[in-house]
C-alpha positions in Angstrom: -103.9 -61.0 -33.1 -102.3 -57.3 -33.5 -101.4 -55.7 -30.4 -103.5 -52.5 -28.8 -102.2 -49.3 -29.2 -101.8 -46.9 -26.3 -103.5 -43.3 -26.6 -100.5 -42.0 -28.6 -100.6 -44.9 -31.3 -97.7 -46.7 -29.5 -98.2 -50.4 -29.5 -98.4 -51.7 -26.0 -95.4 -54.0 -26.4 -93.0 -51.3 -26.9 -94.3 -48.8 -24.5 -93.8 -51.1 -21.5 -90.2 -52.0 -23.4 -89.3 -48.0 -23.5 -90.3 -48.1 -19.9 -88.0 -50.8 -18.6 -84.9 -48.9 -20.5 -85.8 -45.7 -18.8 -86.3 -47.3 -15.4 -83.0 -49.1 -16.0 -81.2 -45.5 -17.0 -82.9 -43.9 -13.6 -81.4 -46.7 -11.2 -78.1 -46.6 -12.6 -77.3 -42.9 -10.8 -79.1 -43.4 -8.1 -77.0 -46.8 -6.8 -73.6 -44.5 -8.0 -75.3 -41.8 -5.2 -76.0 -44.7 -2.7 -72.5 -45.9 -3.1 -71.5 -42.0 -3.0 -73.6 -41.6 0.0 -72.1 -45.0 1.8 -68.1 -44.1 1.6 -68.4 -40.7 2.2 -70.7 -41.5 5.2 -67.7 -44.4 6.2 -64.9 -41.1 5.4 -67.1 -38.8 7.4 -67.0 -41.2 10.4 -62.6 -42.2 10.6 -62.3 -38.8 10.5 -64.6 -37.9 13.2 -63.3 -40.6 15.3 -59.5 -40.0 14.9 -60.4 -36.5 15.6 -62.0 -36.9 18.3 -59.5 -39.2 19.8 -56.7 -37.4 18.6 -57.9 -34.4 20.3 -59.1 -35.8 23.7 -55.6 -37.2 24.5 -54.3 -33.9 23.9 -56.6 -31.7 25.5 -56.3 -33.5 28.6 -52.4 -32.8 28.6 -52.2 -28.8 27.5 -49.4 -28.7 28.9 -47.7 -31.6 27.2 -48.9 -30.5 23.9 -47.5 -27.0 24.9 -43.7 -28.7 25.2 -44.2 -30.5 21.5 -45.3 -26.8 20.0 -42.3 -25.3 21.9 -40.4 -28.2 20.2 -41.9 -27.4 16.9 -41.2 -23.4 17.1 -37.7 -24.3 18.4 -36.8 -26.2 15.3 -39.0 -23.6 12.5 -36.7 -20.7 14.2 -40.4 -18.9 15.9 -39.0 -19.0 19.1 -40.8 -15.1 19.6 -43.7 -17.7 19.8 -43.1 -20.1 22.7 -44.8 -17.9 25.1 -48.2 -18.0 23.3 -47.9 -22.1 23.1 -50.3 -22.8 26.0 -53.1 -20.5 24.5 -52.0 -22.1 21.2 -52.4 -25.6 22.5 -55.7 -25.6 24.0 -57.2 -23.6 21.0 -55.6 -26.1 18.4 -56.5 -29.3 20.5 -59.9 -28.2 21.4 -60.6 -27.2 17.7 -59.1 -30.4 16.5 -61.8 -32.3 18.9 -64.3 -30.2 18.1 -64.3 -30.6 14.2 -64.4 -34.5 15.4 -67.7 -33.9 17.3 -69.0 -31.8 14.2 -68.0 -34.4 11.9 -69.3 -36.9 13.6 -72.9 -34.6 14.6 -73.5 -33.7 10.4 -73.3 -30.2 11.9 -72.4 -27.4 9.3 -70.4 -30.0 7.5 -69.6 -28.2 4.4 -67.5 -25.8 6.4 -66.3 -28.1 8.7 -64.8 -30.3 5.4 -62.9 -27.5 4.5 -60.6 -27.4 8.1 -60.7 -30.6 7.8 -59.3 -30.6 4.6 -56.7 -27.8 4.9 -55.4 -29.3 8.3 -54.6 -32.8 7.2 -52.9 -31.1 4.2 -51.0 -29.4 6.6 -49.8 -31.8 8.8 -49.1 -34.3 6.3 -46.4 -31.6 4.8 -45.1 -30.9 8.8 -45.1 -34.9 9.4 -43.4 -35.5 6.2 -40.6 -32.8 6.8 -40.3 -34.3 10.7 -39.7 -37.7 8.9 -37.2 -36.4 6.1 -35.4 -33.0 6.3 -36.0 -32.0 10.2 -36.4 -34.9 11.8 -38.3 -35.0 15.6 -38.3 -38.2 17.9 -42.2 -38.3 18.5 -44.9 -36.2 16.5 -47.4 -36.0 19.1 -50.5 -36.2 17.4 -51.9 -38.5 20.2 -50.4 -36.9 23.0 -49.0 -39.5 25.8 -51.6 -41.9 25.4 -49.9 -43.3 21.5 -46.6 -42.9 20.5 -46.2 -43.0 16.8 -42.6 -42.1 15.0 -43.0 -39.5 12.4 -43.3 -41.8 9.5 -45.8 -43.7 11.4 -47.7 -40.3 11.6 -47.2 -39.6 7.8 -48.8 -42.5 6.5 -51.3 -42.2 9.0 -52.1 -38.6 7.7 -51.7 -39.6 4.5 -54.3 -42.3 4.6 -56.8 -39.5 6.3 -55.9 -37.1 3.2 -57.7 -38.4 0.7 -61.0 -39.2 2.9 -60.9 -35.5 4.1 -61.5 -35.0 0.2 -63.7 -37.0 -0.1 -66.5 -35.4 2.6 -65.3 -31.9 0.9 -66.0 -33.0 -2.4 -69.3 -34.8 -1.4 -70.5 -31.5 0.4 -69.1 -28.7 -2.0 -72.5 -27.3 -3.1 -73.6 -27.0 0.8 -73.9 -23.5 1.8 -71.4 -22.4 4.0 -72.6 -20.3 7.0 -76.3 -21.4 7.2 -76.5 -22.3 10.1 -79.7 -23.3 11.9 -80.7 -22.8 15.4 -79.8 -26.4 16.4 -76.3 -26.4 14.5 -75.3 -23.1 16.6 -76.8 -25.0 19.9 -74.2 -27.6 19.1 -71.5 -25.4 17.4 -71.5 -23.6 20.9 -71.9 -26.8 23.1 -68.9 -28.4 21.3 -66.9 -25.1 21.7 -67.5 -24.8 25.5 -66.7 -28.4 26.0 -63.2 -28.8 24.3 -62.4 -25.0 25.4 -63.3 -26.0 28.6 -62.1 -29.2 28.9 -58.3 -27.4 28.5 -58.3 -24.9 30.7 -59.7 -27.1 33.6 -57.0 -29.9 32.6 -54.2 -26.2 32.6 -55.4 -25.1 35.8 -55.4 -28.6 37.5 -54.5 -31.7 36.3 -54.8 -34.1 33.1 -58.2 -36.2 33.6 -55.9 -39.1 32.3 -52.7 -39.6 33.3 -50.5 -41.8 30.4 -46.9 -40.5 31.5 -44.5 -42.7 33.4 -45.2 -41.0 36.9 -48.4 -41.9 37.1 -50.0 -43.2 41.0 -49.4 -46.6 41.6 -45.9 -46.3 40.0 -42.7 -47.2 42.3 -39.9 -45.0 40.7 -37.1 -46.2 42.9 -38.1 -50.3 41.4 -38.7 -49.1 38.0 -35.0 -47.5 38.1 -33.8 -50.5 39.4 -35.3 -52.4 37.0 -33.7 -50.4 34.1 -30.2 -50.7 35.9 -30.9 -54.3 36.1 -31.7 -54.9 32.2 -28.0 -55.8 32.0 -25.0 -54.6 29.3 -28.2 -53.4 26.7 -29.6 -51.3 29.3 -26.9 -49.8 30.3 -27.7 -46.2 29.8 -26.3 -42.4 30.1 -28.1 -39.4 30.6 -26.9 -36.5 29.1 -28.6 -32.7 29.8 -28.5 -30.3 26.9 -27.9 -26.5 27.7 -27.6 -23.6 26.2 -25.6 -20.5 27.4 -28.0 -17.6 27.9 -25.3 -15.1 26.7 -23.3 -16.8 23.4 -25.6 -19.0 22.6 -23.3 -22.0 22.5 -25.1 -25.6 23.5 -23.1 -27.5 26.0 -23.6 -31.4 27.1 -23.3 -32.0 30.9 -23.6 -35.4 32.6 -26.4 -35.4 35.3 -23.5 -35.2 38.3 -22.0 -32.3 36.9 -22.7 -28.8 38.8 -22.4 -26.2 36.4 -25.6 -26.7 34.6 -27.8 -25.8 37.5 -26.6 -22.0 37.0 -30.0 -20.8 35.5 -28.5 -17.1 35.1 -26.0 -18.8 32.8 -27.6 -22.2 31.2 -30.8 -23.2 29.8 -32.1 -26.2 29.2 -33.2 -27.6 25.7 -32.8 -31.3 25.8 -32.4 -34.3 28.0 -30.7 -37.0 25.7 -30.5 -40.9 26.7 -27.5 -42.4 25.4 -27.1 -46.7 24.6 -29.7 -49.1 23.7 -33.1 -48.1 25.6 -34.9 -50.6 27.5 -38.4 -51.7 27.0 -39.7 -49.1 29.1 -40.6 -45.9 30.3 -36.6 -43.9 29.6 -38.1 -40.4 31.9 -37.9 -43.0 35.4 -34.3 -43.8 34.4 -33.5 -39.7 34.4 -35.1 -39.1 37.9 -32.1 -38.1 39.8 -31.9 -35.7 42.9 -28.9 -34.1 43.8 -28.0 -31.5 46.3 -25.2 -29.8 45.2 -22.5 -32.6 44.1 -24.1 -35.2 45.8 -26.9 -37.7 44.5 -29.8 -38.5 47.2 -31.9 -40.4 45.0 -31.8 -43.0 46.6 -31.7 -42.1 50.0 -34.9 -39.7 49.2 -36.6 -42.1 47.7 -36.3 -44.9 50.2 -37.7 -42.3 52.6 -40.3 -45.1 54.8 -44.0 -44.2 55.4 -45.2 -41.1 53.7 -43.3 -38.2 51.6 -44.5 -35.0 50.2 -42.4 -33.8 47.2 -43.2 -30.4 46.8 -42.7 -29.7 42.9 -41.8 -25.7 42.1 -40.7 -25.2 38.9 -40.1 -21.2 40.0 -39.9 -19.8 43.3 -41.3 -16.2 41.9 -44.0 -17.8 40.2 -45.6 -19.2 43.3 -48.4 -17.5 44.2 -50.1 -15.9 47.7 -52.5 -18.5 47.9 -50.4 -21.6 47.0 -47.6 -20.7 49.5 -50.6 -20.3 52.3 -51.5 -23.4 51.3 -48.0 -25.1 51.0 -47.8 -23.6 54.3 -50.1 -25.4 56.0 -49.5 -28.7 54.2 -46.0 -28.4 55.5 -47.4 -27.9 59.4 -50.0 -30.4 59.2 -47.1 -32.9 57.5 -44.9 -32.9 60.1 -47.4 -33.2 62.7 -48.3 -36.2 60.9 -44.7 -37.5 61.3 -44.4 -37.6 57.5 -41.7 -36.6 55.2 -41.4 -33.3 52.9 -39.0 -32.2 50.8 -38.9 -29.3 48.0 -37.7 -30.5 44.5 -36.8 -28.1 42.0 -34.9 -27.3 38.5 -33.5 -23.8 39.5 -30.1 -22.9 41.0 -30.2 -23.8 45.0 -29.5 -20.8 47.0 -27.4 -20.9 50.8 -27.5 -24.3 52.8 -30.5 -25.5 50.5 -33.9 -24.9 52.7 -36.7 -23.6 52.0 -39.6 -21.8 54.2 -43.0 -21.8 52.2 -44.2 -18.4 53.9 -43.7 -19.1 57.6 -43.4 -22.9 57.6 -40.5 -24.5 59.0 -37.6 -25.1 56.5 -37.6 -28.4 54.6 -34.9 -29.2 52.5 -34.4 -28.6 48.6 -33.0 -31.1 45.8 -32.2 -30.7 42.3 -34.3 -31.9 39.4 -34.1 -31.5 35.9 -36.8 -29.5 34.1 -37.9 -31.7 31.8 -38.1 -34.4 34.2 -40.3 -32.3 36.9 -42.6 -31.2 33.8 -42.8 -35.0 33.0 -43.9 -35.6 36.9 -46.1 -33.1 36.9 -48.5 -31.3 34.6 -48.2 -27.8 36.9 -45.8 -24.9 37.8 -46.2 -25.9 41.5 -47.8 -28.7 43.0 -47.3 -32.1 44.9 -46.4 -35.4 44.5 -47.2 -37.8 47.5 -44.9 -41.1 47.9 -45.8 -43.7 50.2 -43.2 -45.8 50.5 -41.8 -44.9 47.5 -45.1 -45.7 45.3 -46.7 -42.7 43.7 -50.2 -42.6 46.0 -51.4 -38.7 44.6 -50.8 -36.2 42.9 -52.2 -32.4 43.1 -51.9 -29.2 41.1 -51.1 -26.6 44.1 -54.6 -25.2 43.3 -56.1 -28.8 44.8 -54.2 -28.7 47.9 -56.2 -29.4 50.7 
């Protein structure tokens, strides 16, 4: 029995055989553009969410992030910079989340590849050079919240390399700036949020507090305990200066005097010499002094409740902070509690201080970098009861 042709004199047989091949040829691209499709979706996703997360834990801390930049432009010589690295660190934090959000949103993703793209390049080559040539303690890219060395941070970036090229690749023939009316809702939603999320975290506090002073913390235990992690604890702070006028850096130990001249020396680091314990090392450089003598300890076994008053400048404390430093004093020691003014510059006359017409309360000595580690604020509060760490307030919060 002969097969039937088809209209065009093919037999039957090997149309439907001609069909199978060309069904087989179709599939073949179109599971390579599923598979395409599925690992640049999985790409598209780690970067969003270490993005995202790499930018929240910094935007909550601008001023954190702002002390690693100052780090950064220290050590690259574009110290002209430093005072542009608070603006700097909420634009580049906020950004950083808000290419997350985008990533993670599909929202103008061909142009969003390309930062993400040209930024991992970027840091890779600054992690890489803080790993080798100019090396750095702690890279920062997760703020307070993970601390990764720099080679840590390498790998890490160079594992996200490749999946930023990936999405690039994947997207390359997406227009660029055609945007539609949803994508610049969102665009402008994202912007507002990590914009705004900085400057509220700069003008009061982080939202999240991962550094060692955090409430519920008793410093004078936690020193104790660091004193008490025997002959491999044993530890030495040493404060870095520099001289204002040669230039020359200087080491001084904490109960040396001559380093609290801040017309002569300025900080730059705080180093921690011997074998650090497993813990937090800024509670082991807390130290008080007045003058020669140390009242750590005597301030911080102070019973009941104590307001430290933190003022990183006298000149920078405005008229409505000192109003309401004023009254915080007044209504204090009506309260029978305890305040006392800590602060990194010089100590002038018998070392009191008046916050507009309040009556005096005594000043200590505190290192800089310790105080900023405290608290996130040029002036603010930090309330002990009892030695634990019960609040904390930006001087803009004060009651």
């Amino acid at each position: 029995m002969r097969t039937t042709p088809d209209e065009c004199g093919m037999p039957a047989e090997k149309m439907k055989k001609r069909s199978y091949i060309t069904c087989s040829k179709m599939m073949k691209p179109m599971l390579s553009q599923r598979a395409r499709s599925l690992i640049t979706g999985v790409c598209r996703l780690v970067l969003a969410v270490v993005f995202i997360v790499s930018g929240f834990t910094k935007v909550i801390d601008p001023w954190g992030t702002s002390i690693k930049i100052n780090e950064y432009l220290t050590i690259y010589g574009f110290d002209y910079l430093i005072p542009a690295s608070m603006v700097f660190s909420i634009w580049l934090c906020g950004a950083e989340m808000m290419m997350g959000c985008m990533l993670l949103c599909k929202v103008r993703i061909r142009l969003v590849s390309i930062f993400a793209l040209a930024s991992m390049l970027f840091f890779t080559i600054l992690t890489f050079l803080s790993a080798t040539f100019i090396p750095v303690e702690d890279c920062g890219c997760f703020g307070e919240a993970i601390k990764l060395s720099p080679w840590e941070t390498f790998f890490k970036n160079l594992a996200l390399l490749p999946m930023a090229a990936v999405v690039w690749a994947y997207y390359r023939n997406d227009k660029i700036l055609a945007f539609r009316r949803s994508e610049v809702a969102l665009t402008i939603f994202f912007f507002l949020l990590t914009m705004g999320l900085g400057f509220y975290c700069y003008c009061h506090l982080p939202l999240i507090d991962f550094l060692p002073y955090k409430i519920g913390v008793n410093i004078r235990e936690e020193m104790h305990a660091s004193s008490a992690a025997g002959p491999e604890g044993e530890l030495q702070t040493v404060l870095v200066y520099r001289n204002r006028m040669t230039g020359e850096e200087r080491e001084f130990a904490l109960d040396d005097t001559e380093w609290q001249d801040d017309t002569v020396w300025e900080w730059v680091d705080t180093k921690i010499l011997g074998e650090v314990p497993e813990m937090n090392p800024m509670i082991e450089e807390f130290a008080l002094r007045n003058g020669a003598e140390d009242v750590t300890d005597r301030v911080l076994a102070t019973p009941g409740r104590l307001y430290l008053i933190c003022v990183t400048r006298f000149d920078r404390i405005g008229r409505r902070c000192e109003d309401r430093l004023e009254r915080l004093v007044e209504r204090a020691l009506q309260e029978g509690a305890h305040v006392v003014c800590i602060t990194p510059e010089p100590l002038q006359g018998n070392g009191i201080h008046s916050f507009g017409k309040s009556t005096p309360v005594p000043c200590y000595n505190i290192d800089g970098s310790t105080l900023k580690t405290m608290l996130r604020a040029h002036t603010g509060i930090v309330v002990l009861d009892d030695g634990v760490i019960a609040d904390k307030r930006n001087c803009r919060d004060i009651d």
